[in-house]
DRENMAR-247739 format. One line per 2 residues: number of its first residue (from 0); their letters; for each residue x, y, z of C-alpha. Coordinates in steps of 0.2 Angstrom, whole numbers. Each point is the difference from the previous one (the first is absolute). Example, Ala and Ser with C-alpha at 12.3 -4.5 7.8 and 13.67 -1.06 7.14 Angstrom:
0) as) 62,-22,39; 6,17,-3 $
END
This chain:
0) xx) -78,47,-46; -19,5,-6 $
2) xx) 9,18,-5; 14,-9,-11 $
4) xx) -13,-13,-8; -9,16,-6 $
6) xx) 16,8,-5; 3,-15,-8 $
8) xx) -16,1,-9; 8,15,-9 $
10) xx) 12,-9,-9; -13,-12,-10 $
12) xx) -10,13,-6; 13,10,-10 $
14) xx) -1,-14,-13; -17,-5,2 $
16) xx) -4,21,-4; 15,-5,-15 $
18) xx) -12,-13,-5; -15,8,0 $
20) xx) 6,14,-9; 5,-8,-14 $
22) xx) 20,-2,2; 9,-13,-8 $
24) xx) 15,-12,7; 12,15,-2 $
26) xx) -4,4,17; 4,-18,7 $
28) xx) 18,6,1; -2,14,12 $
30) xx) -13,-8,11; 11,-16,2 $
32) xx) 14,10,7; -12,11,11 $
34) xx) -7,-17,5; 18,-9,5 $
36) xx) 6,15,10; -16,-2,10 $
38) xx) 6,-18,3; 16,5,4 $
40) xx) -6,13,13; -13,-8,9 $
42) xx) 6,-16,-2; 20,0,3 $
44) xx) 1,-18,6; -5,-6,-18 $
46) xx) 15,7,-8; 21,-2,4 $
48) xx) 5,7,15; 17,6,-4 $
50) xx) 11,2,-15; 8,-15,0 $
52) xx) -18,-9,0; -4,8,-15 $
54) xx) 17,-7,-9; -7,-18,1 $
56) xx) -12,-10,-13; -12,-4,10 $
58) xx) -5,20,7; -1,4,-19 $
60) xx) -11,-14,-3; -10,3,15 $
62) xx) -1,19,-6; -4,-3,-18 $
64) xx) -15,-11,7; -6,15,10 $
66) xx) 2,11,-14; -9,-11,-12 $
68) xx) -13,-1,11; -4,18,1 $
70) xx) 0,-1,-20; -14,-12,1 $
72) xx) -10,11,14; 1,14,-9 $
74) xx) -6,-7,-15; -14,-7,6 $
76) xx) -7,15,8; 5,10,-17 $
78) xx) -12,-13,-7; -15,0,12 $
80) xx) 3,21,-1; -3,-2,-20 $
82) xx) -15,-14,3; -8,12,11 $
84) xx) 2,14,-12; -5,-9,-15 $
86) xx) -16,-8,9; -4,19,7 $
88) xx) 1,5,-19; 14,12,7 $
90) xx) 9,2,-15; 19,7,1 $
92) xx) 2,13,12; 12,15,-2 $
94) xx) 9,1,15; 18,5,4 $
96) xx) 9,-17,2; 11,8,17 $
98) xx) -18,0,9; -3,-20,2 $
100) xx) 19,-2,3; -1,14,14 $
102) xx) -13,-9,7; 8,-18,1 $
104) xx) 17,8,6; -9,11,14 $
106) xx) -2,-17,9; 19,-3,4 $
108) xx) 3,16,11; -16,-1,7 $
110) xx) 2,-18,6; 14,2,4 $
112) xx) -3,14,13; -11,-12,6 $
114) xx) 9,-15,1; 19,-2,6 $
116) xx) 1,-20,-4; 16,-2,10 $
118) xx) -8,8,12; -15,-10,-1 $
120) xx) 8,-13,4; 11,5,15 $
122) xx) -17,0,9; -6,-16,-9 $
124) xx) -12,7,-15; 0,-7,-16 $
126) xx) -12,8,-15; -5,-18,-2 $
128) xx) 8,-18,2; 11,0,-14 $
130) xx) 8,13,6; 2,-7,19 $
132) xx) 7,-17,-8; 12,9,-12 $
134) xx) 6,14,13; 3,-17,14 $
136) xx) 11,-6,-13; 8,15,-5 $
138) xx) 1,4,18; 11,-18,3 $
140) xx) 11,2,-15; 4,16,8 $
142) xx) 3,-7,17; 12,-13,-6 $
144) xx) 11,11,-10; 1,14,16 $
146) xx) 6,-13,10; 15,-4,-10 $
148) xx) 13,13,8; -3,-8,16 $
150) xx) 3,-19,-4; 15,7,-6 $
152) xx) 7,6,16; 14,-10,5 $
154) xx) -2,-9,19; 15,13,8 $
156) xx) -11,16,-8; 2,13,14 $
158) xx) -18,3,10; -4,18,-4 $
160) xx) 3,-5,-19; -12,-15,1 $
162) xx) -11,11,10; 0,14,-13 $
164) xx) -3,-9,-13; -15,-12,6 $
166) xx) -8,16,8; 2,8,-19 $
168) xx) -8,-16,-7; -14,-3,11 $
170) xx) -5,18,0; -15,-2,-12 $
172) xx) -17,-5,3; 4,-18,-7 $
174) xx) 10,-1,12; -10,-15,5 $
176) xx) 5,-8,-18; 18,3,0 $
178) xx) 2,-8,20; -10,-16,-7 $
180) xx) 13,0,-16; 14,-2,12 $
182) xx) -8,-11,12; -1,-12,-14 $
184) xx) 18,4,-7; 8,-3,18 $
186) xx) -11,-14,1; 12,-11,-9 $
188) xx) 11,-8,15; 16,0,-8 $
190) xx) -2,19,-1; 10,8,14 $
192) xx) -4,20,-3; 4,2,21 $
194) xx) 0,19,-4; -16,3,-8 $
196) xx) -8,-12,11; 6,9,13 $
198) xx) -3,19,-9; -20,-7,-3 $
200) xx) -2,-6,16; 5,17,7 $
202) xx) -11,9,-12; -15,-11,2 $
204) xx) -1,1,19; 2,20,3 $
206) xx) -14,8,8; -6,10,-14 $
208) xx) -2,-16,-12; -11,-13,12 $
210) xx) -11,16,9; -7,7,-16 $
212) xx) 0,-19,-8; 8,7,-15 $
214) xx) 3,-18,-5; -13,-12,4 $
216) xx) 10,-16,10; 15,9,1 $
218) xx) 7,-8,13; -6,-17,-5 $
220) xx) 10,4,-14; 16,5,10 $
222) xx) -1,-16,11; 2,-11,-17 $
224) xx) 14,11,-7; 9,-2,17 $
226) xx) -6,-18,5; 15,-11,-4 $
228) xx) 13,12,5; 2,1,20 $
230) xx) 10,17,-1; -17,9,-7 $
232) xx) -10,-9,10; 9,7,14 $
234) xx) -4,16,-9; -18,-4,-2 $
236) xx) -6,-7,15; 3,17,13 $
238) xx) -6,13,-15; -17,-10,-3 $
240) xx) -3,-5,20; 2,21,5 $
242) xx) -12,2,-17; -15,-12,6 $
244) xx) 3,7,15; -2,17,-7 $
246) xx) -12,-4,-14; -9,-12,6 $
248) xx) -16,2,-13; 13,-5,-15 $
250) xx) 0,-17,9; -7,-8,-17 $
252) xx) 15,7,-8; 12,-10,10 $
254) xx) 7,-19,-3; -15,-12,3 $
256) xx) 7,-11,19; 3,-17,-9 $
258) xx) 13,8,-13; 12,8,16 $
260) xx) -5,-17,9; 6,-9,-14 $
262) xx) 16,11,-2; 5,-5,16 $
264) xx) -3,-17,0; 10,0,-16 $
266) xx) 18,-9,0; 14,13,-1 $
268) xx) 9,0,-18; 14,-8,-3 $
270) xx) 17,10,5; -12,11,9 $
272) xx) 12,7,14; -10,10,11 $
274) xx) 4,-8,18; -12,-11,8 $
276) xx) -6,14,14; -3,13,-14 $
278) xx) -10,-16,-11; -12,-3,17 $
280) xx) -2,19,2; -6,2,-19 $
282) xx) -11,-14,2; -6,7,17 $
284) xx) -4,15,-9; -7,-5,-16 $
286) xx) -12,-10,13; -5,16,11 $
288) xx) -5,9,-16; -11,-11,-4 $
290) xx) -9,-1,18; -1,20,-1 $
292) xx) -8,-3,-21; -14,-13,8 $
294) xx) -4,12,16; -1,14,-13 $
296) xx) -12,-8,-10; -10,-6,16 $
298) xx) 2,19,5; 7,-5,15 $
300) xx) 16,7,10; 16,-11,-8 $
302) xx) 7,-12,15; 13,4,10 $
304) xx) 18,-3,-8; 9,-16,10 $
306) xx) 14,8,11; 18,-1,-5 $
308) xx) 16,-1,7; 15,9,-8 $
310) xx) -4,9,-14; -4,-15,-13 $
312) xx) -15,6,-4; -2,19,-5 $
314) xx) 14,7,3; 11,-14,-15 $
316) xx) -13,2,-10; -1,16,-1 $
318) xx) 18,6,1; 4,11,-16 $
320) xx) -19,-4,-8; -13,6,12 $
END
């Protein structure tokens, strides 16, 4: 970041050398448009994202402000260049016009050789916090329109296609923004989306998402998307106990105990049909995850699962999920 704040440095001084050497406002022209492709290469998240973006009022608004902007920097530094140069008794200077333009426009591939803003903020860097609060914004716009194709997908979508397509979506580094966008669009209780559910819970508790914590409370994330439904749940519960049990220092990434207590204390919904055994087993379930969460975070061994008799337990849940 030092390197492209004194690459940066490069692009003011081509019209303050402009200034100095006696140039007049014909060079605000050039300079401006140097200027506002800097901003549009090092700075991306300022401008539309996509061509339909671009077609609205308000991006033109927003880029004529930019652009005006730049008009008024590049002024001013033309002016303090020309104060300078009349209070050093400078006079005009005769130098080619190309060479302050070279050296303002030498700025833009050089910082961006240096910086890669999307990049940047894949691993969280910003060049300042402007840029953080307009790429966080950008970044949510973004998430919410991804996730469109899926809340799409009708409840009978086949579950390599759901699969597919939520392994396609969620295959970015925001992945973490796109699964909080549809946690909060499935959040709505008169939304069904039984295969997406089901297609997110899959994708949320494979092996290769909770080890490397690709996204942060993952799997507290997954319990809210399938709490509600018992189907999922049934999904759930096996994949995360054989995940804490495997990965037990992403505990923190886990539903806290009072949620999957409250879960299964929770009244079954109405017209829910899942037999009363199946019900118990759940709640029995939901309950022994939540044992295996506390003894995780005490860093002791889970306690022992309550003994069964015929094959309530593990076996139903697990038939065609596990």
């Amino acid at each position: 970041m030092r390197l492209v704040k004194g690459a940066t440095a490069l692009l003011y001084i081509g019209p303050l050398i402009a200034g100095l050497c006696g140039f007049g406002w014909t060079m605000l022209a050039p300079f401006t448009a140097i200027f506002v492709v800097w901003l549009m290469v090092l700075r991306p998240e300022q401008w539309p994202a996509s061509p339909e973006e671009w077609l609205t009022g308000k991006a033109w608004l927003a880029a004529l402000a930019q652009v005006l902007s730049q008009v008024v920097l590049v002024a001013v530094l033309v002016a303090i260049g020309r104060g300078l140069g009349g209070l050093a008794d400078i006079g005009t200077v005769s130098v080619n016009p190309v060479l302050p333009l070279s050296i303002s426009f030498v700025a833009i591939p050089l910082c961006r050789m240096l910086w890669d803003s999307h990049e940047a903020a894949s691993l969280g860097y910003y060049l300042d916090e402007e840029a953080e609060s307009a790429h966080s914004e950008s970044a949510a716009g973004d998430a919410v329109r991804a996730i469109i194709p899926l809340l799409n997908l009708p409840d009978t979508a086949p579950d390599d296609e759901v699969a597919r397509l939520v392994g396609e979506t969620l295959a970015v580094v925001t992945a973490d923004l796109r699964l909080d966008a549809l946690r909060a669009a499935l959040a709505a209780p008169h939304r069904s989306h039984a295969a997406l559910r089901r297609g997110l819970v899959l994708w949320a508790t494979e092996p290769e998402i909770v080890a490397p914590a690709l996204v942060p409370e993952g799997m507290a994330k997954a319990f809210e998307i399938a709490n509600g439904n018992p189907d999922i749940l049934r999904l759930y519960i096996p994949r995360a106990v054989a995940l804490l049990a495997a990965f037990p220092n992403r505990v923190e990434d886990f539903p806290h105990p009072d949620d999957l207590r409250k879960a299964a204390d929770a009244e079954p919904a109405p017209g829910d049909d899942l037999p009363a055994h199946l019900q118990a087993d759940l709640r029995e379930g939901l309950l022994a995850l939540a044992r295996s969460i506390e003894a995780a975070r005490a860093g002791t061994a889970p306690p022992a699962p309550r003994p069964v008799t015929e094959p309530v337990r593990s076996a139903r849940i697990s038939a065609g999920h596990a």
